[in-house]
N, C-alpha and C positions, 0 to 999 in steps of 0.2 A: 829385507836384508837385516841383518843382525851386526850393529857396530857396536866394538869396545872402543872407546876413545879416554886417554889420559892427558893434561893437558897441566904442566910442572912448570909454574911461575918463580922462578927466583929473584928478590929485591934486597938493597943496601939501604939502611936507615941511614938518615942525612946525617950527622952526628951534631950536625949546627940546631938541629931539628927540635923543639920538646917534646913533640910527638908525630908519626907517621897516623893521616888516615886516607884509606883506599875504601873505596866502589868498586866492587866485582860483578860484572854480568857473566857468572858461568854457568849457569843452569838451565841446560833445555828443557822445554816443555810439550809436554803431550798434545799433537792436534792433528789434523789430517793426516798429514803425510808420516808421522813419526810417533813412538810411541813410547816413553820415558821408561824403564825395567827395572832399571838402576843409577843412583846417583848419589855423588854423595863429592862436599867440595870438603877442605879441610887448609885451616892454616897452623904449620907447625903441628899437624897432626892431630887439630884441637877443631872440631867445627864452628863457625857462626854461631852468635845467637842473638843476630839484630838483623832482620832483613825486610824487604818490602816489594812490592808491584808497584814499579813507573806507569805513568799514566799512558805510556806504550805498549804497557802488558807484559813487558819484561821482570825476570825476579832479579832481584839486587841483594847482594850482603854488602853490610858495612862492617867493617874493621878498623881498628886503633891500634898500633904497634908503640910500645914506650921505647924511650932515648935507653941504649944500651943495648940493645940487639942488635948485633954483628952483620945478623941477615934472617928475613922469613922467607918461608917455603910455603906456595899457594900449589893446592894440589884439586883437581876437578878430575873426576873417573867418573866410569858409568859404563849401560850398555843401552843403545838408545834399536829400539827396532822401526826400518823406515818403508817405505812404500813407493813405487813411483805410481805420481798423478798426473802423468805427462808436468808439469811442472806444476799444476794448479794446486793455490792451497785452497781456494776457495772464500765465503765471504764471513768466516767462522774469527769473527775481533770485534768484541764489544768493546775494546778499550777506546778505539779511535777511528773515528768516521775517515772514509778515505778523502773528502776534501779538505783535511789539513795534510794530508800529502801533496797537494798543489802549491806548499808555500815552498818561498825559496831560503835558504841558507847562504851563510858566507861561502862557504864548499858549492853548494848546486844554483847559482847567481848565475843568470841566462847573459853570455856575455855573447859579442859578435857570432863567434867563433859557433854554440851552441843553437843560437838562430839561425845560423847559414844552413846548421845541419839540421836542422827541424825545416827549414823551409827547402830543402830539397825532397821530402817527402813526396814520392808519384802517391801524384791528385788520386789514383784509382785506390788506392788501399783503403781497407778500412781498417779499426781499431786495432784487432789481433794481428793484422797483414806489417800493418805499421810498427808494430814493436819487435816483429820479429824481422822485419826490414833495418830499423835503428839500430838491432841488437849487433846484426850483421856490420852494419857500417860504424858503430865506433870499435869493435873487434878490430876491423882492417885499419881505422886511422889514428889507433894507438898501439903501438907497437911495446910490447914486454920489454923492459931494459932491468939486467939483474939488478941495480944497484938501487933500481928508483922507489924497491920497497923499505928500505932503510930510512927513507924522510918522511916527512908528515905527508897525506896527500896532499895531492896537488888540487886546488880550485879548477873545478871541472872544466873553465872556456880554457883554461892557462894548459890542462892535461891533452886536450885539441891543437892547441897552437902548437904546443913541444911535439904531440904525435907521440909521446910516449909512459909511459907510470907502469902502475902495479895494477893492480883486480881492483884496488878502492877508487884508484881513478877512473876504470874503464866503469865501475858502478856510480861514480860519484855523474860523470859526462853524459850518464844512461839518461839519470833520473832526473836531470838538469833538462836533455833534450826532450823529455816525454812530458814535461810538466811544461815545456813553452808551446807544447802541443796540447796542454789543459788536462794529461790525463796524469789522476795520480799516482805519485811512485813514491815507492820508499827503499830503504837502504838495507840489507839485510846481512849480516854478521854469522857463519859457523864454521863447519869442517868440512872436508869434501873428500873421500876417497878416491884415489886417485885410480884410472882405469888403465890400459895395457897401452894408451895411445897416447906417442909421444912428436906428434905432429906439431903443437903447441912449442914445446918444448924446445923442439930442433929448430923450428922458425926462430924464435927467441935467439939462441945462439949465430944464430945465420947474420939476424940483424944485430945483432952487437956484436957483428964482426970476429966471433972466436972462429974456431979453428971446427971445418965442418966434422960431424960424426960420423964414426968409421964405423966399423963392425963388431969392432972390439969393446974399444972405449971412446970417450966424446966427455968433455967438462961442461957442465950447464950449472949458472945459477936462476933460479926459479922465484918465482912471485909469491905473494901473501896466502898461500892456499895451504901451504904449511908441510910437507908431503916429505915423505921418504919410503917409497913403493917397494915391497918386495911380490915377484909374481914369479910362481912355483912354473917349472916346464909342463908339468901336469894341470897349470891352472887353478891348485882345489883352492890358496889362500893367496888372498891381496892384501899389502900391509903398505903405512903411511906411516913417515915418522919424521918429525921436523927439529931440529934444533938451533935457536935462535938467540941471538947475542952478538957479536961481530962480526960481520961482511965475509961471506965466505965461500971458495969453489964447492961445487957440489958434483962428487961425479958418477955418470952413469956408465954401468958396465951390461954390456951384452954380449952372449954369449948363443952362438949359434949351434946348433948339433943339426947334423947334416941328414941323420937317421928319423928325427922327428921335425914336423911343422914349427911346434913349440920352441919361443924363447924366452930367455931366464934373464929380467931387469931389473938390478938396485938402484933405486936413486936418494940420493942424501940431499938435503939443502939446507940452507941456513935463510930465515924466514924472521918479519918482526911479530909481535906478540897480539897478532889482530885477526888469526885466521882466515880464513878465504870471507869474498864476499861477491855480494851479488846484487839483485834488484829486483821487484815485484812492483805491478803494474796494475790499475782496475780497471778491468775488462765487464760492462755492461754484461749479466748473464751467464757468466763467469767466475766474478771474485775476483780477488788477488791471484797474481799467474807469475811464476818467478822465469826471471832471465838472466844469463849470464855472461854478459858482453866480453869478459876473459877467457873464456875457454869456448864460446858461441854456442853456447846450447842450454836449454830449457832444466833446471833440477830435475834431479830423479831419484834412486832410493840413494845413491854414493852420498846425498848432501844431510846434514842435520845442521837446524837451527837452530840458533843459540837469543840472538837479540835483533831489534828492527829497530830503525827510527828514521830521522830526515836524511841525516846523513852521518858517516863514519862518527861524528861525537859523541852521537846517543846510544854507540855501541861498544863502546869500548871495553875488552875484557877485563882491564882492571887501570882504573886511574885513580886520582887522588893528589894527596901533595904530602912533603916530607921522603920521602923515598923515592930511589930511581932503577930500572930494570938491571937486573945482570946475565939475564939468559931466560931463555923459555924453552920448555920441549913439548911437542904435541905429537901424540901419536894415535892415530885410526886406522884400524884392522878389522877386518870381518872374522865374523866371532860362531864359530859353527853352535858356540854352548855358552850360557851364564859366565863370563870369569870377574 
């Protein structure tokens, strides 16, 4: 599959500041499952020219913004072509042995809450049986709440106990309960195309109590996956598009025609600046195999990756100090041609 993805960071320099400097992880990279076409990041229109590979294998730009800019514009484009591996990426990362994904972080610290659900694991499973077992069970005992992507995660035993977060939490609770199980995990950061199923979705709503969806219309605010779906009656194109900044309804409209099977879904949402995420597991014989405890299913070609690490802080798409976010927009579409 062939994805264009644009990805439009806007920031305010502090004005107390003498200078803004940002860490950007926008760059995907060529590997199994995905294969790089195009790319190109740019701020204010001007690209990089200091950048490096973390000891995670991620690419990083550094940037310096001086005191008197009003505002920059962080722009990441591209067309990345992806593949499904049933999820596997395989054991293809010389940067980092997978047992220092068995250590723990302040975010993935095996608290009660995390033990209880690792030790409910049936004795019969083995390694694969068990993560797609776990993957299931923090799926159902964290429930999507629109609002809860707007804060930092949540410490994964804390996202168990509440029962509820975003995609960082349900990753963050993944790879906390797979590693008191010894096996390692890591934290995985990009974009996901959104597909015609909106099951997820509608539960979300159901459980924060809105108002159930009708046939027409239905109000849903949506998680960190960043999405604004359009899906043709015809089916030929699927589009994502996110815009992100203040807390906001996002509404979905459907439209039925009574002459064709086919139905026609817009969805808008308002998302923070972290895109979707997930989790990857080592599997003896296997490699790395990714899962994704918020949506409950294995990647496939909808996902590209962007950055991996322990957990949400080694992947952040742009941090720094001196500056603070004004909005984001992301959008992923399938791309029949180069644009």
């Amino acid at each position: 599959m062939r994805l264009a993805i644009r990805h439009i960071s806007r920031y305010h320099i502090d004005e107390q500041a003498a200078y803004a400097m940002q860490r950007l992880r926008l760059r995907p990279q060529s590997g199994p499952c995905q294969t790089v076409r195009a790319w190109q990041v740019t701020i204010d229109g001007v690209e990089p020219t200091l950048g490096y590979t973390d000891g995670l294998g991620n690419r990083v730009d550094l940037v310096r913004h001086e005191r008197g800019r009003a505002e920059v514009v962080i722009v990441a484009a591209g067309v990345v072509e992806t593949e499904d591996h049933a999820g596997i990426f395989g054991e293809a990362d010389p940067y980092a042995a997978p047992w220092l994904f068995e250590r723990e972080t302040p975010l993935t610290r095996a608290g009660s809450a995390v033990r209880e659900l690792a030790a409910a694991l049936p004795a019969e499973h083995g390694c694969l049986d068990a993560l797609h077992w776990l993957m299931g069970q923090v799926h159902t005992q964290i429930r999507h709440v629109p609002a809860a992507h707007a804060d930092e995660p949540a410490q994964a035993d804390a996202a168990l106990v509440r029962g509820e977060g975003s995609s960082r939490d349900h990753t963050h609770a993944f790879v906390a309960a797979a590693r008191a199980l010894r096996i390692p995990a890591r934290y995985v950061c990009g974009y996901v195309l959104t597909d015609g199923s909106l099951e997820r979705m509608t539960e979300a709503i159901r459980q924060a109590g809105a108002a159930q969806p009708s046939q027409q219309s239905q109000q849903l605010q949506m998680d960190s996956a960043g999405m604004l779906q359009s899906q043709s009656a015809a089916g030929a194109a699927r589009q994502t598009s996110v815009q992100t900044g203040t807390l906001a309804s996002a509404q979905v409209s459907a439209q039925a025609n009574p002459q064709a099977s086919a139905q026609t879904h817009t969805l808008a949402a308002t998302l923070p600046p972290c895109g979707h995420a997930w989790a990857e597991a080592f599997v003896d014989g296997l490699g790395w195999v990714g899962f994704d405890p918020f949506l409950n299913r294995c990647p496939d070609e909808r996902y590209v990756r962007i950055a991996v690490g322990l957990d949400h802080r080694d992947t952040q798409s742009v941090s720094g100090i001196g500056a603070w976010a004004s909005g984001v927009e992301i959008s992923v579409a399938q791309a029949p041609e180069l644009i």
